[in-house]
C-alpha positions as CSV (number, residue, x, y, z in Angstrom):
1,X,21.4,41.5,24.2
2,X,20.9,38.7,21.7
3,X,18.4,35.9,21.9
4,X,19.0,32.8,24.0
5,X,19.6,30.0,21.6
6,X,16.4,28.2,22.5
7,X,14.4,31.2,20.7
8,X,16.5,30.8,17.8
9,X,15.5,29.2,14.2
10,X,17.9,28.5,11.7
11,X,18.1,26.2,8.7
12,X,17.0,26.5,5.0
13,X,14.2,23.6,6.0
14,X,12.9,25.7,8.9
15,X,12.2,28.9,6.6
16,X,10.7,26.5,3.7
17,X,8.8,25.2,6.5
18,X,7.5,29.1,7.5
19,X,7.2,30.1,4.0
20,X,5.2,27.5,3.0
21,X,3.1,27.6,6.4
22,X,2.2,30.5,7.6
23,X,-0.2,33.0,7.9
24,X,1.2,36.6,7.0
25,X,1.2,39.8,8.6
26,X,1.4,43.1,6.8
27,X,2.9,46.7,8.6
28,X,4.2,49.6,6.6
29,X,7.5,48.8,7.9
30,X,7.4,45.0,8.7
31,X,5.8,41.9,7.9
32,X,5.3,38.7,10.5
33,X,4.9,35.1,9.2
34,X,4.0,33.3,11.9
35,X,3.7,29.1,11.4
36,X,2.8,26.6,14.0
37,X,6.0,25.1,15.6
38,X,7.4,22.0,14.0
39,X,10.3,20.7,16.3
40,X,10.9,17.5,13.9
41,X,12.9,19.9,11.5
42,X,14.8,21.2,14.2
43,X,16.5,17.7,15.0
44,X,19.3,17.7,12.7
45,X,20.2,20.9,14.2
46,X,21.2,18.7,17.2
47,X,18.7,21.8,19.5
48,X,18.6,20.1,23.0
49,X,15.4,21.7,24.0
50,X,13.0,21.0,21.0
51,X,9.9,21.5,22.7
52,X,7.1,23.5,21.4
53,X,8.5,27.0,22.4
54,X,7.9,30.0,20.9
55,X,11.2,30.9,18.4
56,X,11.9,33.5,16.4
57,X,14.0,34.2,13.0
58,X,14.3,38.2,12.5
59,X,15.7,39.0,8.8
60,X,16.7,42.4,7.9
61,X,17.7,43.1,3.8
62,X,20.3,45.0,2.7
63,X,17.9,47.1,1.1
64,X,16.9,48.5,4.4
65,X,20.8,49.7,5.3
66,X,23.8,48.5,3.5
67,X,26.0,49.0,6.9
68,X,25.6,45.8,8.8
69,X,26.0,47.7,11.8
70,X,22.8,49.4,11.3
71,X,20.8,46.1,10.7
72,X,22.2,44.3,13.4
73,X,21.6,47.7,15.5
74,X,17.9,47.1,14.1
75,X,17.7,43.3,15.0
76,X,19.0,44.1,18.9
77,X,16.6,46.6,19.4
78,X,13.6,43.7,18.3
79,X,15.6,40.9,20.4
80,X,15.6,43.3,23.0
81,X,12.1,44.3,23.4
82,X,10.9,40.5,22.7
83,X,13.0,39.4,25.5
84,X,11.9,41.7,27.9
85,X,8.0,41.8,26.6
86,X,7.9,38.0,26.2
87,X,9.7,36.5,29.5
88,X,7.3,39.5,31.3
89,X,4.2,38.2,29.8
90,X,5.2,34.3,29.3
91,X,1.3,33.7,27.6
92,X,2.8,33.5,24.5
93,X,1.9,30.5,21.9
94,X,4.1,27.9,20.9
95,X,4.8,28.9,17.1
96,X,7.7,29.8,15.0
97,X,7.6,33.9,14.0
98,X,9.9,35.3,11.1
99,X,9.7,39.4,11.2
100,X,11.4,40.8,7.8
101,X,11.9,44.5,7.9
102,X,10.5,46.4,4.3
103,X,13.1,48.6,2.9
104,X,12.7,52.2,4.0
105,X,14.7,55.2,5.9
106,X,13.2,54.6,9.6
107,X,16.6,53.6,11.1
108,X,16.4,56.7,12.8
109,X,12.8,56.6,13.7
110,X,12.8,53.8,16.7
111,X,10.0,53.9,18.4
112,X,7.8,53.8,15.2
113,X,9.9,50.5,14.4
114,X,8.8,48.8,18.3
115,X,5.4,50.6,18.1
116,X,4.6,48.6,14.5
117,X,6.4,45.6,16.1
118,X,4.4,45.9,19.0
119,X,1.1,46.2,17.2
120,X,1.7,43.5,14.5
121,X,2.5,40.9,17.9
122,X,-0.5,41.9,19.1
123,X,-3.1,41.8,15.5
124,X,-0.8,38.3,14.9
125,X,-2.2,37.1,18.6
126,X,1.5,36.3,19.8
127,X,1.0,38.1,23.1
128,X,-2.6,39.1,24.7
């Protein structure tokens, strides 16, 4: 289950945009940036709703699996528990998140992946 395209960021202006501000978050197997929105970049994207709504850009190396099955396997199970988490809670602050996944051999280990991702959300303030 992918993420509706109004959650989506995309565009090399967005991620210069997050890079240069945000405030990071470190895990052992992830790191958050998380950056206020800025729905002016978004406009040459054409985005029909460019509110102030929470979006989120989820980038996975190929240092962490070279199969691009895997990764995308990685980046559904993410989507997945920030759709259903998210929608649920819906007290979430209007800011743009990029989550990029360390290298490391935990594609096997799942619920250490959502329980990091669960506890960075949470020390990042994204969800109460």
């Amino acid at each position: 289950m992918a993420l509706p395209k109004d959650m989506r960021l995309k565009g090399h202006r967005t991620f210069n945009y997050i890079h240069k501000n945000s405030q990071t978050y470190h895990g052992k197997l992830m790191t958050f940036k998380v950056a206020r929105s800025n729905p002016a970049i978004l406009l040459t994207h054409k985005v029909a709703n460019t509110s102030n709504n929470f979006r989120v850009a989820i980038a996975i190396s190929k240092k962490v699996s070279k199969k691009a099955v895997e990764r995308n396997n990685l980046r559904r199970i993410l989507q997945e528990w920030l759709l259903t988490n998210i929608k649920k809670i819906n007290n979430h602050k209007p800011c743009w998140l990029l989550v990029n996944l360390k290298f490391g051999d935990f594609c096997n280990d799942k619920s250490k992946l959502l329980e990091e991702f669960q506890n960075l959300m949470f020390k990042s303030r994204l969800i109460k």
